[in-house]
SERO-4910 file (N, C-alpha, C, O; in steps of 0.05 Angstrom, whole numbers):
BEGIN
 pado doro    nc1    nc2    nc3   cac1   cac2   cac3    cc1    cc2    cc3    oc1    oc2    oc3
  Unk    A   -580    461    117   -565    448     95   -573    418     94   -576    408    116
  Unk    A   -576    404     73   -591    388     67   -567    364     61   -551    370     43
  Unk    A   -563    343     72   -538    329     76   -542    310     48   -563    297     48
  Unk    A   -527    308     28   -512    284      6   -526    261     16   -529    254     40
  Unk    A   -536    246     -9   -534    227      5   -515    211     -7   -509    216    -30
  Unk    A   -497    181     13   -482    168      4   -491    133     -1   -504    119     14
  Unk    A   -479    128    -27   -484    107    -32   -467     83    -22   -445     86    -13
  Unk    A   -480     56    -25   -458     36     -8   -436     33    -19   -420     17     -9
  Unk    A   -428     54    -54   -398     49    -50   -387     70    -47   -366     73    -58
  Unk    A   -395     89    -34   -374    114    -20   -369    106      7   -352    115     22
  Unk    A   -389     85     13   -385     73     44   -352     57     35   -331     62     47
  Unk    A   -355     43     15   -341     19     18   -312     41      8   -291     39     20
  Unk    A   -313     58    -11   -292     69    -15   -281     91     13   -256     93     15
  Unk    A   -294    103     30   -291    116     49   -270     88     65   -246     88     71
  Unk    A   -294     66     69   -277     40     87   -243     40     73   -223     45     86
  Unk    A   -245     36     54   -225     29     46   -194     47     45   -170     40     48
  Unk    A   -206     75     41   -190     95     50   -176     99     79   -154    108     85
  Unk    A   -196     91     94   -189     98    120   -174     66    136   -164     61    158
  Unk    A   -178     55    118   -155     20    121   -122     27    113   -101     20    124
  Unk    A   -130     48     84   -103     44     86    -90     71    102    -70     71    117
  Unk    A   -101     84     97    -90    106    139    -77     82    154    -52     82    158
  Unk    A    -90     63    163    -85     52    178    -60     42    179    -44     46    197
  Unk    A    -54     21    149    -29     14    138    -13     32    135      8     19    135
  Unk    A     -8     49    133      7     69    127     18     81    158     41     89    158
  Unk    A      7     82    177     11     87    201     29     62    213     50     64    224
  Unk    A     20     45    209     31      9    217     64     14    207     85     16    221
  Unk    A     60     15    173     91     18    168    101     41    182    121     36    195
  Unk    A     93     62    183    115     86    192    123     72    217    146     61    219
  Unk    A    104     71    238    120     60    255    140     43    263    154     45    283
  Unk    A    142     19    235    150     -2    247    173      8    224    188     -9    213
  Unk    A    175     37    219    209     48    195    211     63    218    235     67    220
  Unk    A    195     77    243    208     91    270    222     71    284    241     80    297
  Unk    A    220     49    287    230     25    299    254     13    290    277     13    299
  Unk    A    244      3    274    268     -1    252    292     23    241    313     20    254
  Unk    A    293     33    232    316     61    246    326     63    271    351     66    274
  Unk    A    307     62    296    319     61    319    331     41    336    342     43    358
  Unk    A    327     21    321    337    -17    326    369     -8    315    391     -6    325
  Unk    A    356     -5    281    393      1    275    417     10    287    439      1    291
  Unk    A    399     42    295    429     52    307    434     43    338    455     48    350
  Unk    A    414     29    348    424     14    375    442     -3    364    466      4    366
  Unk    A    437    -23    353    452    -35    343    476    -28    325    490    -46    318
  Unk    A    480     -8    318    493      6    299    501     -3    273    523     -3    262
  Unk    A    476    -14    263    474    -20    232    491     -5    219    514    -12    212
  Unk    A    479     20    215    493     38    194    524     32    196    532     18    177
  Unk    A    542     39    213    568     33    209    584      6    206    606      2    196
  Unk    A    568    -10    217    570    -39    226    547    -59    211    528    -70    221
  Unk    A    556    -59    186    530    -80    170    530   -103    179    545   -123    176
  Unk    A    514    -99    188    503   -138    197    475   -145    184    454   -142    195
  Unk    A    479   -157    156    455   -170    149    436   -183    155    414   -181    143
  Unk    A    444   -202    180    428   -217    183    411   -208    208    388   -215    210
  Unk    A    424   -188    233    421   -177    245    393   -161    236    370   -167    243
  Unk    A    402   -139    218    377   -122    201    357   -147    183    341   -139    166
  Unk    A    359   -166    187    327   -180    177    324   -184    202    300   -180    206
  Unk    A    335   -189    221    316   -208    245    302   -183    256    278   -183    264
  Unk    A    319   -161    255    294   -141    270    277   -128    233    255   -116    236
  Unk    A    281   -129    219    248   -128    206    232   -144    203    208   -140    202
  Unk    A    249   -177    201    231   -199    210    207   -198    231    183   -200    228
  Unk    A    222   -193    253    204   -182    276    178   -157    280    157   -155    293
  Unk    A    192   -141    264    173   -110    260    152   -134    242    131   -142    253
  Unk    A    158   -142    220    138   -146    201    121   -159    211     99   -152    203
  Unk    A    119   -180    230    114   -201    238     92   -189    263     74   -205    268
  Unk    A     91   -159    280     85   -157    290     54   -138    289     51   -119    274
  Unk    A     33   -148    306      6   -131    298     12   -105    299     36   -100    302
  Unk    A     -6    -83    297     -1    -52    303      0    -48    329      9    -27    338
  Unk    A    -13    -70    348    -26    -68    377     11    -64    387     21    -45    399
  Unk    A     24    -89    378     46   -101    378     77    -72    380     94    -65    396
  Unk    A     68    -67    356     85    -46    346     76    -18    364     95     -3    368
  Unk    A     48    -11    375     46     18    389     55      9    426     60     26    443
  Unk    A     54    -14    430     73    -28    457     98    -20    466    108     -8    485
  Unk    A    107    -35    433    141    -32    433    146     -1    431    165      7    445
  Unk    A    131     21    414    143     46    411    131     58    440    140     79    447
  Unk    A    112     46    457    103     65    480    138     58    500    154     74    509
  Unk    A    137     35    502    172     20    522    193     32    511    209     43    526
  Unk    A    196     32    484    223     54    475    226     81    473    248     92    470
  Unk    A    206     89    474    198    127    469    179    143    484    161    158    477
  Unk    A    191    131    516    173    150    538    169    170    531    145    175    527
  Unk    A    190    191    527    194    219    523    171    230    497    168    253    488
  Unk    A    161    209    491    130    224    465    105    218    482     89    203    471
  Unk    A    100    225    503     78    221    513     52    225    503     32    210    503
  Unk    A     59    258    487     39    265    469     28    247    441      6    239    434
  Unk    A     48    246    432     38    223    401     30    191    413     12    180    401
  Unk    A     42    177    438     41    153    455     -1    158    450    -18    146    437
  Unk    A      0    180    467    -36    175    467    -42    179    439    -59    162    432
  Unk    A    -36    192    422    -54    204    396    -61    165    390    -82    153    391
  Unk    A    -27    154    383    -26    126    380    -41    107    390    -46     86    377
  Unk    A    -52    111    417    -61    100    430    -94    101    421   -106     80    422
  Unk    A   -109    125    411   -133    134    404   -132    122    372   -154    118    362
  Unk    A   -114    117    359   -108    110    332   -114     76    329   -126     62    313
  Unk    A   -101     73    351    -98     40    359   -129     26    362   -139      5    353
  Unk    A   -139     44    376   -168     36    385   -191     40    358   -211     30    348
  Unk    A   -176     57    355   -197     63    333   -201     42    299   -220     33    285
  Unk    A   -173     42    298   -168     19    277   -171     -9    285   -179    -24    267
  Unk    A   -166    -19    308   -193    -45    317   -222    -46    304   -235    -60    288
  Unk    A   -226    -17    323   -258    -14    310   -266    -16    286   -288    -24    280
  Unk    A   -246     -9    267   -246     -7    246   -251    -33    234   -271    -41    222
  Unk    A   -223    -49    241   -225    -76    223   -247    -97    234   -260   -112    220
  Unk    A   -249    -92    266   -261   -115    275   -292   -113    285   -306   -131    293
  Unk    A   -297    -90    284   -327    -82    293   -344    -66    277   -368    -68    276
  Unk    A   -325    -46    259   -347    -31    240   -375    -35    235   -396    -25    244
  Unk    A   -369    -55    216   -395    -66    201   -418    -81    218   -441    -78    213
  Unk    A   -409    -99    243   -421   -103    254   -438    -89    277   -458    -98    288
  Unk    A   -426    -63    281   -434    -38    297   -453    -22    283   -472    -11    294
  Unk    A   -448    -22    261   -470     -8    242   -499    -21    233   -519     -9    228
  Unk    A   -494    -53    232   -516    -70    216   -516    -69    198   -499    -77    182
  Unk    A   -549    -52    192   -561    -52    167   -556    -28    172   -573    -19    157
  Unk    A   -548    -14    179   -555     18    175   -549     25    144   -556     47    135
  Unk    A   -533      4    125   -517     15    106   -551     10     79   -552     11     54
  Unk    A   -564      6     91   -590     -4     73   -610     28     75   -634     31     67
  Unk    A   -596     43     84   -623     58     82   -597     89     76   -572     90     77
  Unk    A   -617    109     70   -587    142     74   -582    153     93   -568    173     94
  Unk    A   -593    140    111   -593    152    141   -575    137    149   -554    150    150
  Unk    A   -573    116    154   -562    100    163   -532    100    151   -512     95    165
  Unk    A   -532    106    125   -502    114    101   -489    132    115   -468    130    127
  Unk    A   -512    161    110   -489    173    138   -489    177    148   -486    201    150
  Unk    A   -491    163    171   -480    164    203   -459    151    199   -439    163    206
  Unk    A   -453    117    185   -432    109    174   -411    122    160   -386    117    162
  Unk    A   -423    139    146   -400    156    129   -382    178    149   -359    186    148
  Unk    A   -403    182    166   -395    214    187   -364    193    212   -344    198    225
  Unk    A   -381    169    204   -362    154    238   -328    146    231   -308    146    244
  Unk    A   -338    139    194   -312    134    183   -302    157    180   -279    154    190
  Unk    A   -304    180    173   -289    202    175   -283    206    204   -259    211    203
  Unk    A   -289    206    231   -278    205    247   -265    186    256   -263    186    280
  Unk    A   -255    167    243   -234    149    251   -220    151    223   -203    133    225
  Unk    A   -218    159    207   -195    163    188   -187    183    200   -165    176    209
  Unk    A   -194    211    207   -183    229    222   -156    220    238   -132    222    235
  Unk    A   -179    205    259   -161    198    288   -132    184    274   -109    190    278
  Unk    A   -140    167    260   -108    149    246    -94    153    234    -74    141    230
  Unk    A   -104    181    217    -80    198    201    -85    220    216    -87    239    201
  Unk    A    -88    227    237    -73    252    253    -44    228    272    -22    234    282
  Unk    A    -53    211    271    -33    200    299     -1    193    273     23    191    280
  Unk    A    -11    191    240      5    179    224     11    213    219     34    214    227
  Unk    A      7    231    215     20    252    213     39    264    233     62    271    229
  Unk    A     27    264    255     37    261    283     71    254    284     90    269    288
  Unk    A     68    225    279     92    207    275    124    217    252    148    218    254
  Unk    A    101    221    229    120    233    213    134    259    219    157    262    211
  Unk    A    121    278    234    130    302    251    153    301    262    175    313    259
  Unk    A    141    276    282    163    268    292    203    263    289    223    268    302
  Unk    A    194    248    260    213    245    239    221    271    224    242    274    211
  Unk    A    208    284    226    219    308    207    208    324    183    217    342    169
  Unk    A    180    304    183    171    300    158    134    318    167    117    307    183
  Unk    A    129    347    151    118    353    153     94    355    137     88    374    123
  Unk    A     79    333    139     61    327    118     38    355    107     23    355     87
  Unk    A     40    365    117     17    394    115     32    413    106     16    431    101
  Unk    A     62    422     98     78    434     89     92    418     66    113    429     61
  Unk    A     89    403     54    105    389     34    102    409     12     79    417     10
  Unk    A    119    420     -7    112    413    -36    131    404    -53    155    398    -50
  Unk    A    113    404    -77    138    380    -95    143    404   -108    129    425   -106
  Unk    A    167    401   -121    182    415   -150    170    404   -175    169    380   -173
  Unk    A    166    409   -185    151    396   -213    174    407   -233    179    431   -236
  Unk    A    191    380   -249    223    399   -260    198    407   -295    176    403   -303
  Unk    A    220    419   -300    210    436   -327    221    422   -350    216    431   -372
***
């Protein structure tokens, strides 16, 4: 089988897809955190406004490195998702801070496109399995969803 070839903007759209995996993983966590700050604190029954900004102040404020720390210290008992997170973590570094420079030029030639293309699919993988993972967690079964479409 004779492989596609990809151009530098399926690279750049692939990149870009697999960034926002990333974001999208960042927030869940830091709404797993934030939920679980509350009811320590017991937001829900007990509104404290100012209380609930300082801890999203804090979530917001914090890197993803930051936020998979704090959820490894509060949620021993996920050992399993802890590593997925942990492989997610690493990988979305690579992502923001080494990609392009790991690759070079490779993005100048089709060979070089995909091996790039093949590496970004395995790290979008890794960061929306650890962001599916998470939602599981929560309750939320992303591979089983469907919508109602009303009539």
């Amino acid at each position: 089988m004779i492989a596609k070839m990809k151009t530098r903007n399926q690279i750049y759209e692939k990149y870009g897809e697999t960034a926002e995996a990333a974001q999208l993983l960042e927030i869940e966590i830091g709404n797993f955190l934030l939920e679980n700050e509350g009811k320590e604190h017991n937001l829900i029954e007990n509104i404290d406004r100012l209380k609930a900004k300082e801890i999203l102040d804090k979530i917001n404020k914090s890197t993803l490195g930051q936020l998979v720390r704090k959820f490894k210290k509060d949620e021993s008992s996920y050992d399993d998702l802890i590593n997925v997170l942990a492989i997610a973590l690493a990988s979305r570094n690579r992502l923001s801070h080494s990609f392009f420079r790991e690759h070079n030029f490779r993005i100048n030639s089709n060979e070089g496109r995909m091996i790039m293309f093949e590496d970004l699919e395995k790290i979008h993988s890794e960061i929306f399995s650890a962001y599916k993972k998470l939602l599981l967690v929560r309750g939320i079964d992303l591979d089983n969803i469907t919508m109602e479409i009303p009539s």
